[in-house]
N, C-alpha and C positions, 0 to 999 in steps of 0.2 A: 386773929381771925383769918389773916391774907396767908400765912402759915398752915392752917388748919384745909382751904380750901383747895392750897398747892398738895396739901398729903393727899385728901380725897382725891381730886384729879388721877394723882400720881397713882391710886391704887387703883381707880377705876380700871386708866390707861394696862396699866399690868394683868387686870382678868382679863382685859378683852385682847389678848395677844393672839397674832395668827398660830393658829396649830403648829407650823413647822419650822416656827421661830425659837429662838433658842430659850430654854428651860420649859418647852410646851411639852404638854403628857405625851407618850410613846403611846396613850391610846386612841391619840385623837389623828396616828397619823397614818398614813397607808402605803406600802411599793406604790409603784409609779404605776407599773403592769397591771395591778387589782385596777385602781381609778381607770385605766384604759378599758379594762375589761367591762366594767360596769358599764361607761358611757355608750361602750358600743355595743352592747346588749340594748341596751336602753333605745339606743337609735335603730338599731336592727329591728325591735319590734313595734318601735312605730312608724319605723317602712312597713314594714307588712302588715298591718293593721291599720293604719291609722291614713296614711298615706299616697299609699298604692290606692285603696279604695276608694278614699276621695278625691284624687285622679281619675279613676275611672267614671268616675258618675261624669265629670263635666267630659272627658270623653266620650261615652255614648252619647252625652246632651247633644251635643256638635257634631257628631259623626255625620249628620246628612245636613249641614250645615246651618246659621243664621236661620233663614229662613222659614225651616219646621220646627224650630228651636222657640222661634217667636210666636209661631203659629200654638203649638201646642200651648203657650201661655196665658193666651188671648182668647183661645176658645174656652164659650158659655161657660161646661162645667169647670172649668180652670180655673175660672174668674169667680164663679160664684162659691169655689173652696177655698178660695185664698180670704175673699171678703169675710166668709165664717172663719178662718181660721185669726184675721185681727179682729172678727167681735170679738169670740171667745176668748181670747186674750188681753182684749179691751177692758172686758168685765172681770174674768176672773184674774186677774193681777193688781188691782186697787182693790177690791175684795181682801186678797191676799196681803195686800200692804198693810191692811186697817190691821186684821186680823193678829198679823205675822206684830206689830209694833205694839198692839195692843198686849199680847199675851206675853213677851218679852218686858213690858215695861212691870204688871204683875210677877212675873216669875223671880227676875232678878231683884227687881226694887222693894219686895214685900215678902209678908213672911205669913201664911193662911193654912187654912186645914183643907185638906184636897188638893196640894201643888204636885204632892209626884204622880197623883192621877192625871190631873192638866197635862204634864210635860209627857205620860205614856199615849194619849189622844192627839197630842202636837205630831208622835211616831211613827202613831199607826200608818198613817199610807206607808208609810219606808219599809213595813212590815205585812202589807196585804198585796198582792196581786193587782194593777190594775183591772185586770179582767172582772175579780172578784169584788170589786168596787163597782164595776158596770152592774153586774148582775144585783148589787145590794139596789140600786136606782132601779132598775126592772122589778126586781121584791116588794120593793116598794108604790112605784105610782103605775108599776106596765098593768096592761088589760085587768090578768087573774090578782094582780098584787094588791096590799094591804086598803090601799086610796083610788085605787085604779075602775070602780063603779061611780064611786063620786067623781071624778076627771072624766069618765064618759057621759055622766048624766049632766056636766055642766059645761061641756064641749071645752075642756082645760087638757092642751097635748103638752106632755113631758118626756115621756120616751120616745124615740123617734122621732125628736124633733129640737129646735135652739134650747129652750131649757135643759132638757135630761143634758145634753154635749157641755152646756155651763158646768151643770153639777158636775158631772162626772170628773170635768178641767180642775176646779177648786178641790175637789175633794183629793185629789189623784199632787196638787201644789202646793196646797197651804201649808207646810211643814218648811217650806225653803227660806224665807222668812226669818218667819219665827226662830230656825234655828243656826240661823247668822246673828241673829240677835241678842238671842239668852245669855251664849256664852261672852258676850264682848260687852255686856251691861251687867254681869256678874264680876268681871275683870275689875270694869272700872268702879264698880262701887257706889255707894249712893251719898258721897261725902259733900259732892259741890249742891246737888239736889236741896239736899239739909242745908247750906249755908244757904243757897237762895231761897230759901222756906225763911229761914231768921231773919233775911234781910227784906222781911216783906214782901216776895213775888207768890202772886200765886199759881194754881194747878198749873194752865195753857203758860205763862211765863217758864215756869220754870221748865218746860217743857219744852218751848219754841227755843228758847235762850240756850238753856243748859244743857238737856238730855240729845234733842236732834243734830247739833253739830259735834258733839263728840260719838254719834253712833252712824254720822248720814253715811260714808264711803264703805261699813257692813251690811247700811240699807238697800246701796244703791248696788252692791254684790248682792243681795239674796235676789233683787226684785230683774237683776239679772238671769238670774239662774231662775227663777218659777217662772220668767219670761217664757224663755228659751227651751222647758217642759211643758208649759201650756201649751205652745204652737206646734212643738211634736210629738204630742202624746197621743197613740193610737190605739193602745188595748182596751182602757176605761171606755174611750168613745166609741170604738167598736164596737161597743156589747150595746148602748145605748141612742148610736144616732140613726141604724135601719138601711144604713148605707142608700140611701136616696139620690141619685145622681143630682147635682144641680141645685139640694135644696140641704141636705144633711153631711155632705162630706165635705171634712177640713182634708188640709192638701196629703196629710198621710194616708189617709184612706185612700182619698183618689188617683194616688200613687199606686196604692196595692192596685186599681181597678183598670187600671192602665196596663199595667206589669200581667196580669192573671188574660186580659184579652189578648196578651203579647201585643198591644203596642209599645216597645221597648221604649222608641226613640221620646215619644212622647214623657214615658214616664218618667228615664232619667231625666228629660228636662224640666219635670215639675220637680222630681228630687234633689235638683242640684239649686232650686229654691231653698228647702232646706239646710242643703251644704253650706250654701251660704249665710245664712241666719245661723249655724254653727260655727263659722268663722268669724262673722261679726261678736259673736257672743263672746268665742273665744279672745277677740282683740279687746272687745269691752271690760272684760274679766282682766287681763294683765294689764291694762288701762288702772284701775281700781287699787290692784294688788298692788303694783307700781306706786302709785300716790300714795295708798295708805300707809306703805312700807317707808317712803321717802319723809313722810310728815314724822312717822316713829324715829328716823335716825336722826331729822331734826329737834326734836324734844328731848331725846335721847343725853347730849353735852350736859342740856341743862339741869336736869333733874339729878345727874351724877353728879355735877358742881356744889346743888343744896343740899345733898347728902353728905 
């Protein structure tokens, strides 16, 4: 047995050899000059892209210092986009939780008629315009659209107003989810599920117990990412909230509304709000990837050792 488990090891240890150690493929390996080349392509274009320009945002924000920086923050409509913009993310993100965990737990764990329908409706936004998602909500409940005599004769506002900006959020996120989830509960399989089914747990058990600590750090990655779209999504809600100062715009609109009267100074300073909610996203995200990655090489020994 203690034999058997030294060969494993021993075999393991031998596929996972570095590339350019000795007896590794000549295909896994590269000049030194190509890997230079790459890396500095690679950084060259996120100076220019990626970094230059987020540099510039908090420099215009501060170009006339503190002062109108805070000011622009603090004024009414500022205040009352930012408060829409954590409703709307309030709501549409546990929306998207439910949703996103729900249809992940069907997909992967079950086997039904109508799934590859499910999984092409999970894609649709990935594939429609948010624009063309605004205008479906306007089709629908605006003045001439399908409900929109009923919403007038019952004093019920949806367009132009917190509802329509919800829909259009959920509709334009709910795919982020869900599609951290399918594939990493099709990965793992529904084998432990099954044993705690035999050993007596039922639905919510085997579910609190089983399924959510091995899926929570893909969870806590999507609900990052539909975060981080909900609070800057501008096209869907463009078409949808009437641009209303003070009562309908989240802080991307009233960035554009700032920027178009050329108050410059103001506007980078609400956009470097965003900047920032894209840097925490980003530190949140290698946060996730980090630990999950770290719990894989720890499990990693052991599962090679019982093979």
């Amino acid at each position: 047995m203690a034999g058997s488990t030294t060969m494993a090891t021993t075999s393991t240890l031998s596929l996972h050899q570095a590339p350019g150690a000795k007896g590794g493929s000549s295909a896994t390996t590269e000049p030194a000059f190509v890997c230079w080349l790459l890396i500095g392509s690679a950084l060259a274009f996120l100076t220019l892209f990626l970094f230059v320009p987020l540099v510039a945002v908090f420099v215009e924000a501060l170009r006339k210092g503190f002062g109108p920086f805070f000011a622009a923050l603090v004024e009414p409509d500022a205040v009352s986009a930012i408060k829409l913009t954590l409703i709307t993310a309030a709501i549409a993100v546990p929306l998207n939780l439910v949703f996103g965990v729900s249809a992940a737990w069907a997909i992967a764990k079950f086997q039904f008629r109508g799934k590859q329908f499910l999984i092409t409706l999970i894609d649709l936004p990935f594939s429609v315009s948010p624009v063309i998602a605004g205008l479906i909500y306007v089709l629908i409940f605006g003045a001439n659209g399908w409900f929109g005599t009923y919403l007038q004769d019952n004093d019920i506002k949806i367009i132009f107003a917190v509802p329509g900006i919800v829909l259009a959020t959920i509709f334009v996120t709910f795919p982020f989810v869900a599609r951290e989830l399918i594939p990493l509960m099709e990965a793992q399989g529904s084998e432990e599920e099954e044993a705690a089914r035999v050993l007596g747990a039922n639905g919510f058990q085997i579910f609190w117990k089983v399924t959510l600590p091995n899926i929570k750090w893909g969870l806590i990655y999507g609900v990052i990412l539909c975060n981080a779209r909900a609070m800057g999504e501008f096209g869907a809600v463009s078409v949808v909230s009437g641009h209303i100062r003070g009562l309908t715009n989240t802080l991307p609109l009233h960035v554009e509304i700032l920027y178009n009267e050329y108050n410059f100074s103001a506007a980078f300073a609400t956009a470097s709000l965003l900047a920032l909610l894209a840097l925490v996203t980003l530190g949140l995200k290698s946060i996730v990837e980090w630990r999950s990655a770290k719990l894989i090489d720890a499990d990693a020994p052991t599962e090679n050792i019982q093979k």
